[in-house]
C-alpha positions in Angstrom: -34.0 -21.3 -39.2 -32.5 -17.8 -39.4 -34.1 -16.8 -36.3 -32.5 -20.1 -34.7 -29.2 -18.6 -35.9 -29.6 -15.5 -34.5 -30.6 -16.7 -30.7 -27.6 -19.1 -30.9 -25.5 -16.3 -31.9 -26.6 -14.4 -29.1 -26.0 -17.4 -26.7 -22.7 -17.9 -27.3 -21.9 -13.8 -27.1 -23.8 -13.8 -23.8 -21.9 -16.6 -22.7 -18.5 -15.7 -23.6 -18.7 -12.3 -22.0 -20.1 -14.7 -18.8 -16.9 -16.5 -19.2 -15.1 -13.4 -19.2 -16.3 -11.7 -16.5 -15.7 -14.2 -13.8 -12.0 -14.4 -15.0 -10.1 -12.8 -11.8 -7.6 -9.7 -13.3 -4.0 -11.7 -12.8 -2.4 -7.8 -11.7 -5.4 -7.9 -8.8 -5.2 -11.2 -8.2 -0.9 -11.2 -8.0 -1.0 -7.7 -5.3 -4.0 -9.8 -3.1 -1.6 -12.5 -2.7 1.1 -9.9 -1.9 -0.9 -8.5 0.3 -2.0 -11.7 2.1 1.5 -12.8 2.5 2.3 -9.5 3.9 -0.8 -9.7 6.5 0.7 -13.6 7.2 4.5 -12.1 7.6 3.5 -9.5 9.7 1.5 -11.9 12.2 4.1 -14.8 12.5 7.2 -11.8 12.6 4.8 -10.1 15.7 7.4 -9.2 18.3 10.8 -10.5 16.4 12.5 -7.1 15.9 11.4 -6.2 12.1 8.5 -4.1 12.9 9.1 -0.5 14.3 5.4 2.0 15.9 5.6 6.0 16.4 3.3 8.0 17.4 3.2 11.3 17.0 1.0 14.5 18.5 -0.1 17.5 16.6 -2.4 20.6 16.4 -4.2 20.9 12.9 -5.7 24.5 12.6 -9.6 24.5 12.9 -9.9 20.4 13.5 -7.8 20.4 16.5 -5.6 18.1 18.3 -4.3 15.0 16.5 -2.8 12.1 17.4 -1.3 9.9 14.2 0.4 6.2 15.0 2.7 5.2 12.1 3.7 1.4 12.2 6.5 0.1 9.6 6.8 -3.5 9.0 10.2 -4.4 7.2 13.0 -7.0 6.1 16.2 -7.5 7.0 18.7 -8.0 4.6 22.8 -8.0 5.2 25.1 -7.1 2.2 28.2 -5.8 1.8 29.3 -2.5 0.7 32.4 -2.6 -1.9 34.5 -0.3 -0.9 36.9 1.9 -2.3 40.8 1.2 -1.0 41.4 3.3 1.7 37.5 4.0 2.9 37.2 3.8 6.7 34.0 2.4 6.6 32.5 -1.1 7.6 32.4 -3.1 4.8 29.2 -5.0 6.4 25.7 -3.6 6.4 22.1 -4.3 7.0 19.5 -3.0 4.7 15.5 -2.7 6.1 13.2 -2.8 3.0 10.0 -1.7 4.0 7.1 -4.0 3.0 4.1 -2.3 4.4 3.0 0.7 6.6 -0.5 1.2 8.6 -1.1 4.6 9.3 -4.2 5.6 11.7 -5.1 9.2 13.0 -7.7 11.7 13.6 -9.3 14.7 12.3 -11.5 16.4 14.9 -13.9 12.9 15.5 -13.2 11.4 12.2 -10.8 8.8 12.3 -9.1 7.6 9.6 -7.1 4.2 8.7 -4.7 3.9 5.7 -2.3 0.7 4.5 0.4 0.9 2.1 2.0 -2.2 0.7 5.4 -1.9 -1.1 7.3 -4.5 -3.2 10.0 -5.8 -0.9 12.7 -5.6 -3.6 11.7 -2.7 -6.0 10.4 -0.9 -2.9 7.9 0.4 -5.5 4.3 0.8 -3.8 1.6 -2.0 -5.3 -1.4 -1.8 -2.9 -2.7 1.3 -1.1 -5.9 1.2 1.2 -7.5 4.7 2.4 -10.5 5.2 4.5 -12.8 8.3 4.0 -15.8 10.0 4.8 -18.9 10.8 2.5 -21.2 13.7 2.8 -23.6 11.9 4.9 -20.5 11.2 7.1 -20.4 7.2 6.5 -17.1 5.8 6.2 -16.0 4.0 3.3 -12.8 2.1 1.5 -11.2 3.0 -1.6 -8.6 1.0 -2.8 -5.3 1.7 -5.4 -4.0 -0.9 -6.7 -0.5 -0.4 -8.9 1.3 -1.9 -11.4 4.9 -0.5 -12.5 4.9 2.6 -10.2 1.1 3.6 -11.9 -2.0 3.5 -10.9 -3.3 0.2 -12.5 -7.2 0.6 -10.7 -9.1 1.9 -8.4 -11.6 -0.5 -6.5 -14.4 2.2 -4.1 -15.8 5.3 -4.9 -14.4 7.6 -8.1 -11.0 8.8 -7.5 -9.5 12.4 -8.5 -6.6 12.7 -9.9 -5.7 14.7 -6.7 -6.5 12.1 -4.6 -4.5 10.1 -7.1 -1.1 12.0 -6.4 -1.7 12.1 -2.9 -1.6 8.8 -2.1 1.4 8.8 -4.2 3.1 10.8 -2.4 2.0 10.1 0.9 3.8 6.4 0.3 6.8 8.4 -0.8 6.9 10.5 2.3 6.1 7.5 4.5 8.9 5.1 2.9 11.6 8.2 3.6 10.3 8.8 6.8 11.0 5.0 7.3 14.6 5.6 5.4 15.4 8.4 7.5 14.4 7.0 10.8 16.3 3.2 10.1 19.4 5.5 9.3 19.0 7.9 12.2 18.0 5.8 14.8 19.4 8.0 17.9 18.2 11.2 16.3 
């Protein structure tokens, strides 16, 4: 009877942490929708003016020549600005918040693919996909998922902190870059 006990006890562990393994994380779940939606947005927006490509060429010492293709997918939002009496400007604006970026580019013959997926309205960065190379020279994924401007996981091969903090900041530069271009456009 006691052994009975026991094995029954053991059952029902065995089958709750069953149970709770194949529960999907709701923070994963809620940016792979995101992201989805993004894919979906950018494919039906294809050629309607909220998309924006630049390429740009470059010599990196000791690899070489490199070619890097930045492409911004964005919103279009019209506000108006409440200005102060007397201010010359035009009351009326657009605002572009940037939704996702795909940036591809080489290093000598390695080529390398990265995504970045930003929430429209905090313009905070959720999803990141990067594309590296192990020592055997066989290109893998890693992928950053985040939750309230932090890292939340990290789905692929072990992460540094390094590698952390540059993807970080890599979104950050690309989102100015984005800021700075939408603002500057005959620059």
């Amino acid at each position: 009877m006691k052994g009975l006990r026991q094995f029954m006890l053991m059952a029902c562990t065995i089958m709750a942490l069953a149970c709770a393994a194949e529960q999907p994380d709701p923070v994963i779940s809620s940016i792979r929708d995101a992201y989805q939606q993004a894919k979906e947005s950018m494919k039906k927006n294809k050629g309607m003016g909220n998309e924006m490509e630049t390429t740009l060429n470059y010599t990196v010492r000791g690899k070489g020549k490199t070619t890097e293709t930045l492409h911004f997918f964005y919103n279009t939002v019209e506000g108006t600005y409440w200005l102060a009496e007397g201010d010359d400007r035009d009351p009326h604006f657009f605002y572009y918040p940037l939704y996702f970026v795909t940036r591809s580019y080489n290093r000598g013959k390695n080529k390398y693919y990265e995504e970045y997926l930003f929430d429209p309205s905090s313009q905070r960065l959720i999803f990141a996909l990067t594309q590296d190379y192990d020592e055997n020279g066989k290109r893998f994924d890693r992928r950053f998922y985040f939750l309230d401007g932090s890292i939340y996981q990290v789905i692929g091969p072990a992460a540094t902190s390094f590698m952390e903090d540059e993807v970080v900041y890599q979104a950050n530069e690309l989102r100015l870059a984005f800021d700075w271009i939408i603002q500057n456009p005959k620059e």
